[in-house]
PDB file of N, H, CA, C and O in Angstrom:
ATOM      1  N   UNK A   1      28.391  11.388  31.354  1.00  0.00           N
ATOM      2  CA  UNK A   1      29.512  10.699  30.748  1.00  0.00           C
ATOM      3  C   UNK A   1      29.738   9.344  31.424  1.00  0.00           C
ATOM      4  O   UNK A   1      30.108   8.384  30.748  1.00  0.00           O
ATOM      5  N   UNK A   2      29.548   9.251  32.611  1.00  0.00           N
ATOM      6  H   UNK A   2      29.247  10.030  33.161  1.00  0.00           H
ATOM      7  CA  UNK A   2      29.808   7.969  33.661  1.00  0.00           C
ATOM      8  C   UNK A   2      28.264   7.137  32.852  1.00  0.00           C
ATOM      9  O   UNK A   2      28.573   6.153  32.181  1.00  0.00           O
ATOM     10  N   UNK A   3      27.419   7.319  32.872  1.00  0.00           N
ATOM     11  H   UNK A   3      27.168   8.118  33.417  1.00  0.00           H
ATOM     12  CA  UNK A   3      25.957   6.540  32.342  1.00  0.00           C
ATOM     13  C   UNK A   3      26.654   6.228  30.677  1.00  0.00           C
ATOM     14  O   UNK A   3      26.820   5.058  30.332  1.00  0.00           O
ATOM     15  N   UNK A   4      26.935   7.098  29.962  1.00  0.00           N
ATOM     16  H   UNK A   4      26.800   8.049  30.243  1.00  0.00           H
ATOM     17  CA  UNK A   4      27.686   6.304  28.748  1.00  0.00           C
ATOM     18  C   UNK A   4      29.145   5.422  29.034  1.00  0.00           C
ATOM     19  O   UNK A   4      29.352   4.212  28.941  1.00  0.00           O
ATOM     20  N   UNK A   5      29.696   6.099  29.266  1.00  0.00           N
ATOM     21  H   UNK A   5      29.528   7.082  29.341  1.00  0.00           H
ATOM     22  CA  UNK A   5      30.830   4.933  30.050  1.00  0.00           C
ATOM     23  C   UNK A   5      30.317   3.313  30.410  1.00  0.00           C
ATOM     24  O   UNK A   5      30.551   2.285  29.774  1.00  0.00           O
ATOM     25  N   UNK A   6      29.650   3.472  31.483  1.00  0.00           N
ATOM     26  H   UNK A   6      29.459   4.307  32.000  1.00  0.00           H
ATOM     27  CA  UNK A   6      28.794   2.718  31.630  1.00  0.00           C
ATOM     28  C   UNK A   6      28.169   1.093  30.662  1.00  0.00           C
ATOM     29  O   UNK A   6      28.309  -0.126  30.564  1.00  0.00           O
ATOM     30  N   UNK A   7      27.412   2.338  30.124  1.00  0.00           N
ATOM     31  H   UNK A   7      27.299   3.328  30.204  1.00  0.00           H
ATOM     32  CA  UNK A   7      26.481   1.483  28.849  1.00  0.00           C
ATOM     33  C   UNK A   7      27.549   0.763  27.809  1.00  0.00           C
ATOM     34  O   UNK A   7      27.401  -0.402  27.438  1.00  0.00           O
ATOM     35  N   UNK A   8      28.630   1.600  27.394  1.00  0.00           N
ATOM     36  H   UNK A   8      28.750   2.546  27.695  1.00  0.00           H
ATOM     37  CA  UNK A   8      29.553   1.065  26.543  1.00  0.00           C
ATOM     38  C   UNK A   8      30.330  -0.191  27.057  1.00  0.00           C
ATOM     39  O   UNK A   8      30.503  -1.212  26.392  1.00  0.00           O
ATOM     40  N   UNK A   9      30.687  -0.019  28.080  1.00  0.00           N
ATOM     41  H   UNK A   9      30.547   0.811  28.620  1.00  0.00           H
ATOM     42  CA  UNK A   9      31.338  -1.446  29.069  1.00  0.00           C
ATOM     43  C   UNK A   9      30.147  -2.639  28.994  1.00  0.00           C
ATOM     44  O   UNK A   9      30.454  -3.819  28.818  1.00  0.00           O
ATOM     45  N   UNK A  10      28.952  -2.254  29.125  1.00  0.00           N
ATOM     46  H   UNK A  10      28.703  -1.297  29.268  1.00  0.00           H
ATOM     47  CA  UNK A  10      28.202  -3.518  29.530  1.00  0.00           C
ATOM     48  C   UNK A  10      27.917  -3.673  27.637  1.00  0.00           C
ATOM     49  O   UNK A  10      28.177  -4.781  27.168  1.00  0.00           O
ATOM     50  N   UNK A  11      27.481  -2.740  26.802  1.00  0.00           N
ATOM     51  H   UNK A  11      27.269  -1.840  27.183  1.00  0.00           H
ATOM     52  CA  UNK A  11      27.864  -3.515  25.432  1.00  0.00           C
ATOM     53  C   UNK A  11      28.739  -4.162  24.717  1.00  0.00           C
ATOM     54  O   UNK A  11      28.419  -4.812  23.723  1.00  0.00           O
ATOM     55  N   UNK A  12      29.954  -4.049  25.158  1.00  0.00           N
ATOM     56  H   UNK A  12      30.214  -3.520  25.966  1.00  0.00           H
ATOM     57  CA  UNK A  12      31.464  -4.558  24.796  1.00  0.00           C
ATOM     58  C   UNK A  12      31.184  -5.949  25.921  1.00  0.00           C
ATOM     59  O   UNK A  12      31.483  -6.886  25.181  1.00  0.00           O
ATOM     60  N   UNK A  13      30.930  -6.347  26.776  1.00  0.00           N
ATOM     61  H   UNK A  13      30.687  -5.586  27.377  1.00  0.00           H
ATOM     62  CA  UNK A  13      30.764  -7.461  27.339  1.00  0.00           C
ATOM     63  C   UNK A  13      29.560  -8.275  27.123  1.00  0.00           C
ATOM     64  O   UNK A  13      29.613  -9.504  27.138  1.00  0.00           O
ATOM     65  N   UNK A  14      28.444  -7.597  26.916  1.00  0.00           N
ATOM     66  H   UNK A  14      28.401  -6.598  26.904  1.00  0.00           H
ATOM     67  CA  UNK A  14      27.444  -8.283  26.431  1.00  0.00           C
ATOM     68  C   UNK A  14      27.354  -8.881  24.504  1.00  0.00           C
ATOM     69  O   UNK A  14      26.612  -9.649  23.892  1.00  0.00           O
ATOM     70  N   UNK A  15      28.510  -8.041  24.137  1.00  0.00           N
ATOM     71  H   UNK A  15      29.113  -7.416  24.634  1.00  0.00           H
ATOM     72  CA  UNK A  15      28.604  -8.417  22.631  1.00  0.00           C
ATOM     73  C   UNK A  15      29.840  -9.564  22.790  1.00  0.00           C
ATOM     74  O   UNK A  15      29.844 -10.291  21.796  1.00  0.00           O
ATOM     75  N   UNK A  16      30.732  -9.870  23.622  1.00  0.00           N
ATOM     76  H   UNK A  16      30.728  -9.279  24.429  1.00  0.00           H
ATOM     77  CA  UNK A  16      31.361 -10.835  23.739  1.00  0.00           C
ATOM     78  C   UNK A  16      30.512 -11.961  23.376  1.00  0.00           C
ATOM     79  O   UNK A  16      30.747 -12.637  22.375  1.00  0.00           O
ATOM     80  N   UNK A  17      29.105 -12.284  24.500  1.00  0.00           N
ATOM     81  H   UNK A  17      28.914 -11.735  25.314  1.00  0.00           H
ATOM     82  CA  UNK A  17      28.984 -13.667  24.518  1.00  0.00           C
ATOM     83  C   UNK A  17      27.768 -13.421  23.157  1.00  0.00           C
ATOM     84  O   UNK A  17      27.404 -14.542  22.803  1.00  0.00           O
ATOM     85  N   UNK A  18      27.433 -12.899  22.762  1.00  0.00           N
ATOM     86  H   UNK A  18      27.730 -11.989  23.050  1.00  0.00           H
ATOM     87  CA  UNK A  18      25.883 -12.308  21.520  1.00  0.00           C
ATOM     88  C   UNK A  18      27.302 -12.399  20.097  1.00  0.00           C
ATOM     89  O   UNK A  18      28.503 -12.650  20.007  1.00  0.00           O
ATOM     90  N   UNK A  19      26.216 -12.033  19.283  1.00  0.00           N
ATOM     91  H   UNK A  19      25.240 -11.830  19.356  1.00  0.00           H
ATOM     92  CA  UNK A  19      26.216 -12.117  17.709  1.00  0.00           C
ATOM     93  C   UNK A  19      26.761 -10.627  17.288  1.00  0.00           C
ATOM     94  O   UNK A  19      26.572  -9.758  18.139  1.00  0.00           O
ATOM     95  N   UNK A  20      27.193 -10.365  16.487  1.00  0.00           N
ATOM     96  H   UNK A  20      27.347 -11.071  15.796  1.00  0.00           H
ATOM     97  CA  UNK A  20      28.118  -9.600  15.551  1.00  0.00           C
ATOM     98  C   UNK A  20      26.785  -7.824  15.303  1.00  0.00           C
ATOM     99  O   UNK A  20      26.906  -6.615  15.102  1.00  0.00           O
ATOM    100  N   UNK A  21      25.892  -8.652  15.464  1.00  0.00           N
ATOM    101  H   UNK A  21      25.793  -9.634  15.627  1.00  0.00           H
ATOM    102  CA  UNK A  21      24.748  -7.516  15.169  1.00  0.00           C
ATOM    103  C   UNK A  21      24.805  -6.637  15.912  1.00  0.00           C
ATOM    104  O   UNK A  21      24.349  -5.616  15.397  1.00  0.00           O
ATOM    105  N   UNK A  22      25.259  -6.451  17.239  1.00  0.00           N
ATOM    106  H   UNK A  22      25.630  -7.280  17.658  1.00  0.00           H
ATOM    107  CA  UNK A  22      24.837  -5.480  18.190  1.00  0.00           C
ATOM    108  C   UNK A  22      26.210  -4.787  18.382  1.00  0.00           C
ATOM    109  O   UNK A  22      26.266  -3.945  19.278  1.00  0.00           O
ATOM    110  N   UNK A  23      27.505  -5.075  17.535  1.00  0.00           N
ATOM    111  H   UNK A  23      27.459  -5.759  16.807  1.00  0.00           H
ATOM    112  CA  UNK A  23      28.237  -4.505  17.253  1.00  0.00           C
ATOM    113  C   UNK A  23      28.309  -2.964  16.725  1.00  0.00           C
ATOM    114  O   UNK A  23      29.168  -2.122  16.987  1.00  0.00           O
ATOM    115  N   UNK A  24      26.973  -2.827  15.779  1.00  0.00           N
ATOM    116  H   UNK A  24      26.275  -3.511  15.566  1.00  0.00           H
ATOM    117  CA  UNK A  24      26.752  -1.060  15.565  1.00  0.00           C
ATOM    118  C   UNK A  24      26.239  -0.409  17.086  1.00  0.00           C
ATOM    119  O   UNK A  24      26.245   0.789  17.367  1.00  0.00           O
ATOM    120  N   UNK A  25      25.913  -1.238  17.744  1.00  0.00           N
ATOM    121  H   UNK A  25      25.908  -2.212  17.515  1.00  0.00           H
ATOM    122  CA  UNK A  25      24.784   0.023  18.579  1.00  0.00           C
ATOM    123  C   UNK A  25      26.465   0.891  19.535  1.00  0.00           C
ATOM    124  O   UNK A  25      26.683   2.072  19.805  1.00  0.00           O
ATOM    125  N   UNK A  26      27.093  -0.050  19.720  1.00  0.00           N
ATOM    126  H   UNK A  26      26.916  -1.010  19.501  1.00  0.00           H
ATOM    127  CA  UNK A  26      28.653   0.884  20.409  1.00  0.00           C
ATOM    128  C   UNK A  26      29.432   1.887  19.921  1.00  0.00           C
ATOM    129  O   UNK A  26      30.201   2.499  20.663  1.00  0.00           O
ATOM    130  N   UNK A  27      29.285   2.216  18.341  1.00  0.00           N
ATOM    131  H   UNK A  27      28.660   1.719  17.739  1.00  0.00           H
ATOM    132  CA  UNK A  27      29.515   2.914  18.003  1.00  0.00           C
ATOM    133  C   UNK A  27      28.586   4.306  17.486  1.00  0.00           C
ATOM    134  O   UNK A  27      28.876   5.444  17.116  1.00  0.00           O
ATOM    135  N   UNK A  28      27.144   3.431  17.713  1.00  0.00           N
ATOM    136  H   UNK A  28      26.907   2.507  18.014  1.00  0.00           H
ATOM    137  CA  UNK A  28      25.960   4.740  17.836  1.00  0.00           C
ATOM    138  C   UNK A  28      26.068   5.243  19.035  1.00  0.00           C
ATOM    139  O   UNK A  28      26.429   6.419  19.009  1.00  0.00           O
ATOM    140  N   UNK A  29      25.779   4.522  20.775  1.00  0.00           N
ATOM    141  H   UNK A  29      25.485   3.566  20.796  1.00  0.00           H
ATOM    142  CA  UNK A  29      26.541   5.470  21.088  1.00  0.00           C
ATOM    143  C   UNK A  29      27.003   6.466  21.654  1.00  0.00           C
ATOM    144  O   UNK A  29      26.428   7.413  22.191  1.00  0.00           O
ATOM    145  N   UNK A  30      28.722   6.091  21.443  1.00  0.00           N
ATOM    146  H   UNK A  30      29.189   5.322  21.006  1.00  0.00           H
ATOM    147  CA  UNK A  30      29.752   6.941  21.471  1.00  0.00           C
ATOM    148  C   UNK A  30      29.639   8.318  20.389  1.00  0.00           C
ATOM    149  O   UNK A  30      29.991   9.491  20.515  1.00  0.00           O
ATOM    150  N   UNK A  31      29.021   7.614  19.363  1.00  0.00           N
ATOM    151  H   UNK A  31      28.735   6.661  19.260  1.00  0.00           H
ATOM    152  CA  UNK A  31      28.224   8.719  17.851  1.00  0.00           C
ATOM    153  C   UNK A  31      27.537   9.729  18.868  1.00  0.00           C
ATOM    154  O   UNK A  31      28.215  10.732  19.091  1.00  0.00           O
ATOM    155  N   UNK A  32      26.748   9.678  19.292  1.00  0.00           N
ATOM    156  H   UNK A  32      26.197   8.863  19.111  1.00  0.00           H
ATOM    157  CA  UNK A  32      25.201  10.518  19.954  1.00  0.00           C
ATOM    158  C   UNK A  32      26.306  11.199  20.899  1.00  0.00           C
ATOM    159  O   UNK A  32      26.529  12.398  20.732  1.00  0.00           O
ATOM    160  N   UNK A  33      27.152  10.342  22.086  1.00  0.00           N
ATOM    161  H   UNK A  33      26.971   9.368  22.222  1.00  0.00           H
ATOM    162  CA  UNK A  33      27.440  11.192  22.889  1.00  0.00           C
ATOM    163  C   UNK A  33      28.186  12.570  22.517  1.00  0.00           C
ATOM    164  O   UNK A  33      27.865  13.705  22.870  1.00  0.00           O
ATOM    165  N   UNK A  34      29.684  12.014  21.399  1.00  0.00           N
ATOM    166  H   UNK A  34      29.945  11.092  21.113  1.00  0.00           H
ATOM    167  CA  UNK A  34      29.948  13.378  20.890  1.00  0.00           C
ATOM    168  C   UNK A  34      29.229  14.598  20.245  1.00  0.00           C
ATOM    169  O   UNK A  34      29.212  15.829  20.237  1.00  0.00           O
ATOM    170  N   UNK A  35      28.703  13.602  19.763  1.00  0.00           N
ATOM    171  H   UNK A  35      28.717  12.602  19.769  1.00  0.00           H
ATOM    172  CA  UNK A  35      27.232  15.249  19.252  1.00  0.00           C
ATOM    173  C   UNK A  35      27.082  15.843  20.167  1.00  0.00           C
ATOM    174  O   UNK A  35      27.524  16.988  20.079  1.00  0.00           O
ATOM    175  N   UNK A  36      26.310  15.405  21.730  1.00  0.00           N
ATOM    176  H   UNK A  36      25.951  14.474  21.801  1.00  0.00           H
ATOM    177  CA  UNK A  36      25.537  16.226  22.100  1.00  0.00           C
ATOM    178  C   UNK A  36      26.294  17.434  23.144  1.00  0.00           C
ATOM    179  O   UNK A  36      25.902  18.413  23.778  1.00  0.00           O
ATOM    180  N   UNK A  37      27.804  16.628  22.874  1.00  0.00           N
ATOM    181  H   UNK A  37      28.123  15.832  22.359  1.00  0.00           H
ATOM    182  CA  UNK A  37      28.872  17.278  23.733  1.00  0.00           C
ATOM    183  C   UNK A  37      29.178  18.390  23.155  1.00  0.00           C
ATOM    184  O   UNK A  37      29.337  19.484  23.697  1.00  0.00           O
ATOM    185  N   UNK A  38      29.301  18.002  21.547  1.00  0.00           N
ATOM    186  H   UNK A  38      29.172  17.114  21.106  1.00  0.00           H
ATOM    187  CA  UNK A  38      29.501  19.277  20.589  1.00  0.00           C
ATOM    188  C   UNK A  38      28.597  20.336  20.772  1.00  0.00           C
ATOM    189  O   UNK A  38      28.748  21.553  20.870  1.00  0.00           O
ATOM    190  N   UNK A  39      27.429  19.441  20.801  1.00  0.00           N
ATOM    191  H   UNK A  39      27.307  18.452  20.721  1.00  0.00           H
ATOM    192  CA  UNK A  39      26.314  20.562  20.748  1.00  0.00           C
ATOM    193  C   UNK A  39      26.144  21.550  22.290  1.00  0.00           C
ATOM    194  O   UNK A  39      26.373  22.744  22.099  1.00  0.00           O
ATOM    195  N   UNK A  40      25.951  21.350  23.053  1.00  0.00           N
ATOM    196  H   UNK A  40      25.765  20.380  23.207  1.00  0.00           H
ATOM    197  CA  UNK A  40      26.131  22.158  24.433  1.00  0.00           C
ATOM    198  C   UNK A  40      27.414  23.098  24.360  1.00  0.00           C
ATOM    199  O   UNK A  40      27.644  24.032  25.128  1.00  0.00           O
ATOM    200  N   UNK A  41      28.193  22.687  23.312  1.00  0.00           N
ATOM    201  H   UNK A  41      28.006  21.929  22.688  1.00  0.00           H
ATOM    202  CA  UNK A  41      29.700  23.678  23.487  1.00  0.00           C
ATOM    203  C   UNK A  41      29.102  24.824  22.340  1.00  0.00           C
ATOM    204  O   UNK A  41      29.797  25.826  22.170  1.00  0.00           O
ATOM    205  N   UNK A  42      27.956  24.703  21.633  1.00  0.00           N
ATOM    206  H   UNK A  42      27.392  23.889  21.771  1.00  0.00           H
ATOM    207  CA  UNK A  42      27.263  25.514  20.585  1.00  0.00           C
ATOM    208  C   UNK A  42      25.878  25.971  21.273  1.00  0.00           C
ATOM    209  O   UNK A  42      24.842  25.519  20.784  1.00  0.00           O
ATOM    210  N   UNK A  43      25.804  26.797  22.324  1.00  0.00           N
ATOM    211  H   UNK A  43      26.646  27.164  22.721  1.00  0.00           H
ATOM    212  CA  UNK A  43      24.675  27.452  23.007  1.00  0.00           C
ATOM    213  C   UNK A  43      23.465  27.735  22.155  1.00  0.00           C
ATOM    214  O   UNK A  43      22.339  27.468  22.576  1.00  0.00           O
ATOM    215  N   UNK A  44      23.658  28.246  21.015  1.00  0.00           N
ATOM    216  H   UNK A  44      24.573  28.463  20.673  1.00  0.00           H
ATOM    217  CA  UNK A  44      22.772  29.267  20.555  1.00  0.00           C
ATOM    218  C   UNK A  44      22.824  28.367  19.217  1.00  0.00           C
ATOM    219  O   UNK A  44      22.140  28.962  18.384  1.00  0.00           O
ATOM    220  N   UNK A  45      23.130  27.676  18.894  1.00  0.00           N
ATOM    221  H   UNK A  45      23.685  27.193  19.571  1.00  0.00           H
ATOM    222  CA  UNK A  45      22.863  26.399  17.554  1.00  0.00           C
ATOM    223  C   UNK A  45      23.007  25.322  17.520  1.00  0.00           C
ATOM    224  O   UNK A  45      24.053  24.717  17.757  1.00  0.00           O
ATOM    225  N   UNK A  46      21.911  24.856  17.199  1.00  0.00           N
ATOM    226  H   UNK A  46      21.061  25.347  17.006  1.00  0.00           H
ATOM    227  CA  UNK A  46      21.793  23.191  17.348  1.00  0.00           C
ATOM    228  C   UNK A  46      20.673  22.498  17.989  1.00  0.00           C
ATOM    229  O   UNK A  46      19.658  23.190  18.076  1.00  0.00           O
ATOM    230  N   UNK A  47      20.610  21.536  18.371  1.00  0.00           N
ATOM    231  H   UNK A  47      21.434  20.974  18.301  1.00  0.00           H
ATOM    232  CA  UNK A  47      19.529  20.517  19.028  1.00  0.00           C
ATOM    233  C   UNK A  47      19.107  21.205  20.468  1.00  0.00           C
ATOM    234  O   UNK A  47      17.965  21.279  20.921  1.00  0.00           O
ATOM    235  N   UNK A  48      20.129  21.611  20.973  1.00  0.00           N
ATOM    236  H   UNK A  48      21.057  21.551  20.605  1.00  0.00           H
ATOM    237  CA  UNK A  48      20.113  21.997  22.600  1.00  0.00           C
ATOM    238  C   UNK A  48      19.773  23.462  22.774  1.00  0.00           C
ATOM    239  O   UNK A  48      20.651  24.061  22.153  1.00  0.00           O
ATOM    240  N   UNK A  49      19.103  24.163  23.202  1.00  0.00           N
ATOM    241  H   UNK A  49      18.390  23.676  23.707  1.00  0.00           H
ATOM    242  CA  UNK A  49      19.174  25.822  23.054  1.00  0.00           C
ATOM    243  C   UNK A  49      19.453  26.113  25.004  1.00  0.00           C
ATOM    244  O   UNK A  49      18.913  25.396  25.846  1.00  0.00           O
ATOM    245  N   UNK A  50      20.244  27.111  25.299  1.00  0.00           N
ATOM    246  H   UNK A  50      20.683  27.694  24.615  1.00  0.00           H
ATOM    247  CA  UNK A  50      20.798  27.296  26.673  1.00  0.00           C
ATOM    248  C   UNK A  50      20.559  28.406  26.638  1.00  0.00           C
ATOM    249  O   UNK A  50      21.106  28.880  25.643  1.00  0.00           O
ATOM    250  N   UNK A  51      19.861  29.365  27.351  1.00  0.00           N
ATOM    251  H   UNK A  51      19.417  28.980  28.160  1.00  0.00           H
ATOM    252  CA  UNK A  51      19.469  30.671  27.467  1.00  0.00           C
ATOM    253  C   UNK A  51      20.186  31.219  28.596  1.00  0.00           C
ATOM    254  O   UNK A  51      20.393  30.436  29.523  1.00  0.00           O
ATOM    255  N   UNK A  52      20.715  32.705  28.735  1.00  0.00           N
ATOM    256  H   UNK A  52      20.547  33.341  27.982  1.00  0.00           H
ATOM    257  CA  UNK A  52      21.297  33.080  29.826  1.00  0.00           C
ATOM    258  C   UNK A  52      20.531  33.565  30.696  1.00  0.00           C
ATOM    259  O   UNK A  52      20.826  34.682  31.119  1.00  0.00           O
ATOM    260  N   UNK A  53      19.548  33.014  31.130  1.00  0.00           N
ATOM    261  H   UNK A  53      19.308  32.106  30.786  1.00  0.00           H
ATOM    262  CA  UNK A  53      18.994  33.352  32.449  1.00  0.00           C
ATOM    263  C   UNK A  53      19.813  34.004  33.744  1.00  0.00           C
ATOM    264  O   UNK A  53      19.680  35.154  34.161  1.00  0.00           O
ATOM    265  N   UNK A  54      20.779  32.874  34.321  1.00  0.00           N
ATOM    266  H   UNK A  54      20.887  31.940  33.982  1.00  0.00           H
ATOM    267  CA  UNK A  54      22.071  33.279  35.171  1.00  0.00           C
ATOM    268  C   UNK A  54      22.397  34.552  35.203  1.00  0.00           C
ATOM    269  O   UNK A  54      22.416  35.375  36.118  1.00  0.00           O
ATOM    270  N   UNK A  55      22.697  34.614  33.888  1.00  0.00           N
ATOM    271  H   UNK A  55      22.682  33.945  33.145  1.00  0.00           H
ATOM    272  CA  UNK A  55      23.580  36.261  33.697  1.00  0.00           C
ATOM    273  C   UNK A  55      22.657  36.883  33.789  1.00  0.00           C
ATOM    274  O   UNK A  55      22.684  37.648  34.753  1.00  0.00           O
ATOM    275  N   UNK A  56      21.580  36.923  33.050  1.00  0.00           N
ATOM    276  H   UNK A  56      21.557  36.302  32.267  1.00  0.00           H
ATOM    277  CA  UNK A  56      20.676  37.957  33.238  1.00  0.00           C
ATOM    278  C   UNK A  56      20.402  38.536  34.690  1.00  0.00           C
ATOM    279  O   UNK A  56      20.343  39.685  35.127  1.00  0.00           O
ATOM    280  N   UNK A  57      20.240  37.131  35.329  1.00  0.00           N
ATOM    281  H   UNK A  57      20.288  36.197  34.973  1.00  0.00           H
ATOM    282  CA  UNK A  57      19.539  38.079  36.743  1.00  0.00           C
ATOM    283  C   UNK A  57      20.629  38.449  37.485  1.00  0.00           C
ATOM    284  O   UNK A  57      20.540  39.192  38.463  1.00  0.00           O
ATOM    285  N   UNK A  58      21.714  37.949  37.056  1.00  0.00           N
ATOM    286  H   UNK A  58      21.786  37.346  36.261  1.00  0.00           H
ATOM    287  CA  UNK A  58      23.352  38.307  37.730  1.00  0.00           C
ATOM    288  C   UNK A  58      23.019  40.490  36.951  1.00  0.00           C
ATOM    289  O   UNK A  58      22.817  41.579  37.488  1.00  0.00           O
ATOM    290  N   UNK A  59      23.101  40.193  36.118  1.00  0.00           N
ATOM    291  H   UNK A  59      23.266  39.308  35.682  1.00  0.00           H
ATOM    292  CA  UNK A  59      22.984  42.022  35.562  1.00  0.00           C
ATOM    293  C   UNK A  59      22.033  42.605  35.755  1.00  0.00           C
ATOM    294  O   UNK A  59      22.167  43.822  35.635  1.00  0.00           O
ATOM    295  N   UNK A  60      20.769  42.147  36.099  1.00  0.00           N
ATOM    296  H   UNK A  60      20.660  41.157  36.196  1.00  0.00           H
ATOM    297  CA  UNK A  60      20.030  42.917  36.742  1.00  0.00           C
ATOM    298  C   UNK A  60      19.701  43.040  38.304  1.00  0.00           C
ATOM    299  O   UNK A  60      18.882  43.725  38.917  1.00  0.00           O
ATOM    300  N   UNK A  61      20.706  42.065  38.726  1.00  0.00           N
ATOM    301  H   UNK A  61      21.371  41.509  38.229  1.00  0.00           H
ATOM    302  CA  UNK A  61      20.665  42.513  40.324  1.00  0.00           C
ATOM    303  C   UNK A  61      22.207  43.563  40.559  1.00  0.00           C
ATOM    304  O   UNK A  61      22.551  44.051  41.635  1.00  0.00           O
ATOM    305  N   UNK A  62      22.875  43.692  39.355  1.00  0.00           N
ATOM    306  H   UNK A  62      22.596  43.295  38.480  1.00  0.00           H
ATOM    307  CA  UNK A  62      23.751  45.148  39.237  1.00  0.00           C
ATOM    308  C   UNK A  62      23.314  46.233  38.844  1.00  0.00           C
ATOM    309  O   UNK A  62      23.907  47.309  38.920  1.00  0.00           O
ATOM    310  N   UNK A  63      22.399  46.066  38.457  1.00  0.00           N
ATOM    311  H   UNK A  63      21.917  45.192  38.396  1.00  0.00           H
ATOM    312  CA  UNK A  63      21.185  47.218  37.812  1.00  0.00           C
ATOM    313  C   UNK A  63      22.166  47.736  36.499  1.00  0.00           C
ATOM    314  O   UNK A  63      22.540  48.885  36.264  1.00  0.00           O
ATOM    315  N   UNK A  64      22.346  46.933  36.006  1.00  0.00           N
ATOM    316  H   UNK A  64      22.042  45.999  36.196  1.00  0.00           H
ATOM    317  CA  UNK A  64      22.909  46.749  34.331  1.00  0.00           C
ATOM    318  C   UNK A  64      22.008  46.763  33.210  1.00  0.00           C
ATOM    319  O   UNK A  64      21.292  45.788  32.981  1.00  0.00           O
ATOM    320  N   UNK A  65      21.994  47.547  32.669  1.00  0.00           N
ATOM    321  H   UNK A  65      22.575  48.339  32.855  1.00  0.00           H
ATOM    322  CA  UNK A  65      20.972  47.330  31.664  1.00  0.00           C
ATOM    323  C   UNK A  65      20.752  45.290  30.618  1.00  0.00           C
ATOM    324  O   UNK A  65      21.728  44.562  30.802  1.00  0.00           O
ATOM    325  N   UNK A  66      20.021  44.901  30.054  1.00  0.00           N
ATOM    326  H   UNK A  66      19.229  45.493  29.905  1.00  0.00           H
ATOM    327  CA  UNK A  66      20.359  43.852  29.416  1.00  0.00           C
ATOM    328  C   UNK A  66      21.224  43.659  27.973  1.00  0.00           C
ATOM    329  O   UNK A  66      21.441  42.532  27.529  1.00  0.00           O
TER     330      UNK A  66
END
């Protein structure tokens, strides 16, 4: 979030002294970042896939079935 933060500050200042064109890329993006924020909050659908490894070996070092 700090690396988009980031990038968005130096495009909002670099589009100060530049042309009107590079005006979309700040709102692409802030676009991409919410996606991919959405998407990580959606484990099991979407672009990102997150497997429970963690838990797993967390339940099998309880000798839990899976």
């Amino acid at each position: 979030m700090a690396a988009i933060a980031l990038c968005c500050t130096v495009l909002l200042g670099y589009r100060a002294q530049t042309s009107m064109r590079l005006a979309l890329v700040l709102p692409l993006v802030v676009a991409v970042s919410f996606f991919l924020i959405a998407d990580i909050d959606t484990p099991r659908h979407g672009l990102i896939h997150v497997g429970p490894e963690n838990l797993e070996s967390v339940a099998k070092s309880l000798g839990r079935p899976q």
